[in-house]
N, C-alpha and C positions, 0 to 999 in steps of 0.2 A: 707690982703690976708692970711696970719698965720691963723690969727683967724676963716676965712671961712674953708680953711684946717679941723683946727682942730676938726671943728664943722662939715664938712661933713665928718670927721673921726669917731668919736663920734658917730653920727647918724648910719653910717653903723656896728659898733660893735653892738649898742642896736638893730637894725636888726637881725644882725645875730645869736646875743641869744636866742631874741625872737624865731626865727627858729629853735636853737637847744633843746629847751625846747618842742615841739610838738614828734620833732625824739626820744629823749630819753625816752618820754613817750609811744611811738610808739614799742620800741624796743622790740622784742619777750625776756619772761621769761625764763630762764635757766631751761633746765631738773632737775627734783626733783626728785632723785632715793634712800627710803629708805628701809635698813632692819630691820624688827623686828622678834620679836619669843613669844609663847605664850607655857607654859609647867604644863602638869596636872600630881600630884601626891598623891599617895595614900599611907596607911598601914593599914594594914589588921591583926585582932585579932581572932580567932577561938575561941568562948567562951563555946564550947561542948567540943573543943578537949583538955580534961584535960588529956591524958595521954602523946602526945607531943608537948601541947601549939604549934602548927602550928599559924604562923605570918611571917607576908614580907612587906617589901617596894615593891613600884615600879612605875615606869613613865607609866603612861597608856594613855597616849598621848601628842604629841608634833607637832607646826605646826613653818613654817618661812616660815616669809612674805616678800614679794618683793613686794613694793607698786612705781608706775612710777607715777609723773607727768608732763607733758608738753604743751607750748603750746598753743593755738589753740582752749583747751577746753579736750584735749584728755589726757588719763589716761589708766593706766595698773594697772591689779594686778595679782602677781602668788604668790600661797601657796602649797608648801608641805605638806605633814599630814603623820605623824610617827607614826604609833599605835601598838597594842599589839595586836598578833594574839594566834586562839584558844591553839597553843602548845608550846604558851612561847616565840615564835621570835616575833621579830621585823620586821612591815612592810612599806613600802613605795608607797605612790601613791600620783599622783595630786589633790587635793581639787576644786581650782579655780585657773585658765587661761582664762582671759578676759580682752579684751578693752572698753573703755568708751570713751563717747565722750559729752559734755556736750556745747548745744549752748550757744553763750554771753546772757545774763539776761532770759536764758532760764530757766524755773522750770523745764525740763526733762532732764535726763541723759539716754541716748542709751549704751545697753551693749549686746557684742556675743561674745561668747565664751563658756567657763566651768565655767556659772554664779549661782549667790543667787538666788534660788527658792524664793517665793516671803512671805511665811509664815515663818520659822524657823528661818530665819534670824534677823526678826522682832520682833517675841515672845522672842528670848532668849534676845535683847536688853533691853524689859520689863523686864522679867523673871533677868537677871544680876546675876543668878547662874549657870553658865553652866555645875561648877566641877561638882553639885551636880549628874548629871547623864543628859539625855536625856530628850527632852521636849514631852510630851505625845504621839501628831502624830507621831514621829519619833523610839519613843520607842514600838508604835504600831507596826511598819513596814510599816506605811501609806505614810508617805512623807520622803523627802531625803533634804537634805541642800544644795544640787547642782547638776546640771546637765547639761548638752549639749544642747546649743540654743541660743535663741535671747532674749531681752527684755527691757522695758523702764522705769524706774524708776519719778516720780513725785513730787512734793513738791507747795502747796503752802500756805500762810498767817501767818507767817512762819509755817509748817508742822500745821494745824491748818485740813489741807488733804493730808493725804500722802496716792500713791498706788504704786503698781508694777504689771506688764505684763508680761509674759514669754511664749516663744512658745518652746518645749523643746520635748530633746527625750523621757521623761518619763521614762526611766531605773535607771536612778539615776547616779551620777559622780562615783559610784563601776564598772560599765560595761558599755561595750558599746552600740548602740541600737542591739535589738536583732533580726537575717535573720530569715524569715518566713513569712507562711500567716497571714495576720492581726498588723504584723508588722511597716508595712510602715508609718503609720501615726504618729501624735505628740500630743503631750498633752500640752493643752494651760493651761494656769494659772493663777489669778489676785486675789490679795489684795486693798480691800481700807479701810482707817481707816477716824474715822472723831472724833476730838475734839472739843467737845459739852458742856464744860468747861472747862475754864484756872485753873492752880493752879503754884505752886512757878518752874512748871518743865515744860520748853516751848519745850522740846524736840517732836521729831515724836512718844515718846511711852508715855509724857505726860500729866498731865490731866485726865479727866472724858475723855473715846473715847468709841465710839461702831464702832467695825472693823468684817468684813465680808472677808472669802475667800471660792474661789471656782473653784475646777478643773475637768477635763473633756479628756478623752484619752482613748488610745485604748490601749489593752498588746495585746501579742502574741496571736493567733488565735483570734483573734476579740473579746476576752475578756473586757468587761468594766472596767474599771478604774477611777470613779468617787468622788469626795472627798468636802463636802460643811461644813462650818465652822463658827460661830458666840461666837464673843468674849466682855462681857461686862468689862472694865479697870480701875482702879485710881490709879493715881500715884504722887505725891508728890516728893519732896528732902526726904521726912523722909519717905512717907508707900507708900508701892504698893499691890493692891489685883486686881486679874484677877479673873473670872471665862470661860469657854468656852464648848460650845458642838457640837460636831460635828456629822457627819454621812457619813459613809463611802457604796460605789458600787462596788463591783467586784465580774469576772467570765463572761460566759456568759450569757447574757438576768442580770444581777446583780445576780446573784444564791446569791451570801453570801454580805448580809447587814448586815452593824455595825453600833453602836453608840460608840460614846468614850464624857467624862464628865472628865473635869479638874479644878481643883483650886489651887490657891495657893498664897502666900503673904507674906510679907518682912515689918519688923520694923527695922529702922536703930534707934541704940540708941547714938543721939546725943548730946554733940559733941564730943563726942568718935569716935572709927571703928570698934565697935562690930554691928553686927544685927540678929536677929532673926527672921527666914525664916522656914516654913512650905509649904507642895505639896500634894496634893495626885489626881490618876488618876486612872478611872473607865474604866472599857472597858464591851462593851456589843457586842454580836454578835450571828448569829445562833448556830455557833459551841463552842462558846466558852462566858466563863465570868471569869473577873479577876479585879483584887480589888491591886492597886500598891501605899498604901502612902509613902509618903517622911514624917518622923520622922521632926519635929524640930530641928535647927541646929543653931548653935553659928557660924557666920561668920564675921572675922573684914575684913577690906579692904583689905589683902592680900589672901583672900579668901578660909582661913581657915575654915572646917566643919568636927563636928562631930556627929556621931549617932549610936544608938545602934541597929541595924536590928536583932529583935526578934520575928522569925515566923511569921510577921505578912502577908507575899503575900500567896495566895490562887489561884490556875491555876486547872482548868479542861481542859478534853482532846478534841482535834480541831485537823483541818485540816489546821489549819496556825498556825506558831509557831511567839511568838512575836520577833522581832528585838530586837537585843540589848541585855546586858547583865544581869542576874537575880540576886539578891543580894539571897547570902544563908544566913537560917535561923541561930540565934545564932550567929550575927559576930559585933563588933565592929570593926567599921571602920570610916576613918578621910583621906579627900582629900583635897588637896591644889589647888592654880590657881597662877601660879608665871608669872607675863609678866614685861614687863620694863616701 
């Protein structure tokens, strides 16, 4: 009788383990709340001004991030961005404020909020110099890095396809949508990239890819706001070279058509953390033409760059002014990228 005891004892333990081995693995993930920070710095050499060597440090942008995760599939992210305004202060505004929500064995991720516009985010991942300055559409005044809306992110083989969807207010995460006739509407968005060769770099930027974007919106008083985009890619662990052209619509009926033409390329010399990175970006337009290279620059993994900016941008007078900051002629200048 013991012995049956002990053996219908036995029995009911290895039961009841077995049971708790399904709950345990059942059990919902603990929230995942981190902060980071990402911090851009510069110095600046006046190479004309010989009589008070004019030069300065200074932080010319800083961002901290609050990345959530939980769950379910769902995700948060909020970013700060600290920048340097026209008269020397310091400013603060939100970047991105948005939720995610990513089904189980799902390749898409849902996101609404203050999200990633669906190009800029993308090319500067290829691009991996962002101190260097701004990425062509964005230094045009053409596109923004974020904005107000909805959108769905994709992936699949792994990123062998990857695109993005955005239905947005088109004003950009600087303002808000703006009241009036022609207003009311949104500006949708879509990237897709395709990897149409493997190389030693499996990531979404990749490989050989030929990626395509295109937007479509309304400004204020029923202004067009059109933006269509073709990027040929290679990318490597050691080189990456892009080229891209675009064409941009705005106004009413499109009054002012643009072209913008970008290149640029990266050697990492390994296995050191030096690289040698080159840029330059074309702008065409009714009103205007401008000629903007990026010099050659020595940059090791803490992404250190230097260059000597000597006369070489050229601007004629328009009706739009570019975005973004203009390097003056005669400057030696050296920006850093410090993140953790």
């Amino acid at each position: 009788m013991p012995s049956l005891i002990r053996r219908a004892l036995g029995g009911a333990f290895f039961a009841a383990a077995a049971g708790v081995v399904p709950l345990a693995a059942q059990a919902p993930t603990p929230p995942q709340v981190t902060v980071g920070g990402l911090v851009y710095t510069q110095y600046v050499y006046q190479l004309k001004d010989t009589v008070n060597h004019f030069n300065s440090f200074d932080v010319t942008r800083a961002y901290v991030n609050v990345l959530g995760r939980f769950s379910g599939g769902l995700g948060t992210r909020v970013t700060a961005d600290i920048y340097r305004n026209a008269d020397g202060s310091l400013g603060y505004r939100l970047k991105y404020a948005f939720a995610t929500y990513t089904p189980q064995s799902s390749p898409l991720t849902f996101k609404v909020g203050q999200i990633h516009t669906p190009w800029l985010d993308w090319e500067e991942a290829l691009w991996d110099y962002r101190m260097q300055g701004q990425m062509a559409m964005e230094r045009g005044g053409y596109l923004s890095a974020a904005d107000f809306g909805a959108g769905v992110d994709g992936k699949w083989g792994p990123d062998k396809v990857n695109f993005q969807f955005t239905v947005v207010n088109g004003e950009t995460y600087k303002t808000g949508e703006v009241a009036g006739a022609g207003s009311q509407g949104k500006d949708a968005m879509a990237r897709i990239s395709v990897r149409v060769l493997d190389t030693n770099d499996s990531s979404r930027v990749g490989g050989l890819r030929i990626t395509g974007y295109a937007a479509y919106g309304k400004a204020a008083a029923y202004a067009d706001r059109n933006r269509y985009l073709a990027m040929l890619s290679y990318r490597t662990r050691q080189l990456t070279l892009a080229g891209e052209a675009a064409a941009t619509q705005d106004g009413i009926r499109t009054a002012t058509n643009g072209h913008l033409y970008s290149a640029f390329g990266v050697y990492k010399f390994t296995p050191s953390k030096a690289a040698l990175i080159a840029r330059v970006d074309v702008f065409h337009s009714r009103h205007r033409r401008r000629v903007l290279p990026a010099h050659p620059q020595l940059a090791p993994a803490r992404r250190l760059g230097l260059r000597d900016l000597s006369g070489n941008a050229h601007a004629g007078a328009g009706s739009h002014a570019l975005a973004g900051p203009v390097p003056d002629s005669d400057q030696f200048l050296t920006r850093t990228r410090h993140a953790p």
